[in-house]
C-alpha positions in Angstrom: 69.9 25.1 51.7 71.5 26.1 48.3 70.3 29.0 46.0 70.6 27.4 42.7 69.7 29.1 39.7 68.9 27.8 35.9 70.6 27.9 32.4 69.6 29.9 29.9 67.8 28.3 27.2 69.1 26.4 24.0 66.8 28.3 21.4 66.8 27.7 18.0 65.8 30.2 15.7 63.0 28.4 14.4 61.8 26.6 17.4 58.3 24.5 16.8 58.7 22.2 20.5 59.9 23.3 24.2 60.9 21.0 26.2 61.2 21.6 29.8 62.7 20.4 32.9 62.4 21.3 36.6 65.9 22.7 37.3 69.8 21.3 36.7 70.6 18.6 39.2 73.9 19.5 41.0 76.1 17.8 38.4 74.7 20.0 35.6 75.1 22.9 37.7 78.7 21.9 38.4 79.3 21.2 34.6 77.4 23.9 33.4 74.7 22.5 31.1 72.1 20.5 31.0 71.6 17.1 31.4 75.2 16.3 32.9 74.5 13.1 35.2 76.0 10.4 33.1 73.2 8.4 33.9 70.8 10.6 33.1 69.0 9.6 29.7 68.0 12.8 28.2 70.8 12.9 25.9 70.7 9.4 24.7 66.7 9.5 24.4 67.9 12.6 22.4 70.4 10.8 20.0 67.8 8.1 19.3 65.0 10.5 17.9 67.4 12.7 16.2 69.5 9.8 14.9 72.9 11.3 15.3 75.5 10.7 17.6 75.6 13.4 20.7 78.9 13.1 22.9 79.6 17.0 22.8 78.2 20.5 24.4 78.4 21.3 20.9 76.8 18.2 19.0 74.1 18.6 21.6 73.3 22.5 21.3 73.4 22.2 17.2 71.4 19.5 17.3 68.5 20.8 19.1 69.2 24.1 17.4 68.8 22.5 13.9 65.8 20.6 15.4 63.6 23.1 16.1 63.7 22.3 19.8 64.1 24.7 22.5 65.0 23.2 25.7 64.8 25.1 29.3 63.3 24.6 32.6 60.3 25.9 34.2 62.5 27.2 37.1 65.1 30.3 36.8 65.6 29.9 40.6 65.0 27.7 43.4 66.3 26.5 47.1 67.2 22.8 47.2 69.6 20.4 48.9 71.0 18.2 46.5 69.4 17.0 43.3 65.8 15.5 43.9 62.8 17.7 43.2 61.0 17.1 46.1 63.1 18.9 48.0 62.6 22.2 45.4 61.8 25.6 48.0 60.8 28.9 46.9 60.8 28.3 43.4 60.9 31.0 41.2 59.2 30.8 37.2 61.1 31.4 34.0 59.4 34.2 32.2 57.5 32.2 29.3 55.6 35.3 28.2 58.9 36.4 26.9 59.6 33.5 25.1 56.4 32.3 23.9 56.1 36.2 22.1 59.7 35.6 20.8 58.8 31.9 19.2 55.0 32.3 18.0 55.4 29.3 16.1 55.9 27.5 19.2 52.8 25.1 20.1 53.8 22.2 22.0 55.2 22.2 25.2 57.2 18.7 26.9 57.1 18.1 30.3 60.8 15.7 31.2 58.9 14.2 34.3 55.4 14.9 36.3 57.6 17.4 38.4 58.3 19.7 35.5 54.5 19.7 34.7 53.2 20.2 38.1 55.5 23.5 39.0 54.4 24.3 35.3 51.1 24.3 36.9 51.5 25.8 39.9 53.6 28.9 38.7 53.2 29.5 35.5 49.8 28.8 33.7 47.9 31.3 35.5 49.9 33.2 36.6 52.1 33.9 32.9 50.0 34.9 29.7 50.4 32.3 27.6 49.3 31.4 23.9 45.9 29.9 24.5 46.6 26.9 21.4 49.4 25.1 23.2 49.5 21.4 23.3 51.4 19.5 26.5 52.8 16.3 26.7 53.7 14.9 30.0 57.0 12.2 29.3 58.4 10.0 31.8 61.7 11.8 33.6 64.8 10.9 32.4 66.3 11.2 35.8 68.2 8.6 37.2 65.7 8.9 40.1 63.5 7.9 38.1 64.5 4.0 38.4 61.2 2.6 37.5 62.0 2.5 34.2 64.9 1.2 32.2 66.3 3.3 29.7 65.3 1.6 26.9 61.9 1.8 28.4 62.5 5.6 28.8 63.6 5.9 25.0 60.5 4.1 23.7 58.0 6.4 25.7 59.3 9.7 24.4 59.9 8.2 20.6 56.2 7.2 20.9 55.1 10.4 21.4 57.5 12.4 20.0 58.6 10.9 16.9 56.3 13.1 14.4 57.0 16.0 16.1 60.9 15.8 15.7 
């Protein structure tokens, strides 16, 4: 069983929407940032709603940055084998007390996949204080494990619900 631990975030100044994941798959980990699975559709899903072209570390951080969307994970640390998060052990919170006091005019919180939203749950939510007017949106996970949708399929799900909020 690995130890893996989480990214800091990508935190705009300014940020109005969090979107959060469960923790980096082994190919983010390895490339050291998030997303990194080339078939992962994040990043596309990402170039859609923001309209510009994101090929780089750089395009992708100033992008969000100038977006107004901070993107992190619900997990700092974890135990896993491999990628999936069903196989997520000892999981350990990010502190969203901290970042929740340090964006106040944060409000909506984006779950990348039912996993995110259920360790959300579980470890954070009751256990954090947290601003009591938060909205959350559960999207479908842009993981490559998640096969039952296409990408396309993927991309018209989050620009539904995320379009005015971009």
């Amino acid at each position: 069983m690995s130890v893996c631990s989480g990214f800091a975030p990508i935190e705009p100044e300014s940020a109005h929407l969090l979107i959060l994941g469960t923790m980096p798959s082994v190919e983010s980990l390895n490339q050291a940032f998030y997303y990194a699975h080339p078939r992962n559709a994040f990043w596309p899903i990402m170039a859609e709603l923001l309209n510009r072209p994101l090929q780089t570390v750089e395009q992708k951080t100033q992008a969000l940055q100038q977006a107004g969307i901070l993107l992190w994970d619900v997990l700092a640390a974890c135990q896993r084998e491999g990628s999936l998060d069903s196989a997520i052990q000892s999981p350990q919170a990010n502190d969203f007390t901290w970042i929740f006091k340090k964006h106040p005019h944060l409000k909506t919180v984006v779950f990348n996949g039912k996993s995110a939203e259920a360790l959300f749950k579980r470890h954070v939510l009751k256990q954090q204080d947290l601003p009591k007017d938060l909205t959350f949106l559960s999207l479908p996970s842009t993981s490559p494990a998640n096969a039952r949708l296409s990408l396309q399929d993927k991309c018209l799900l989050w620009q539904e619900k995320l379009a005015d909020l971009v």
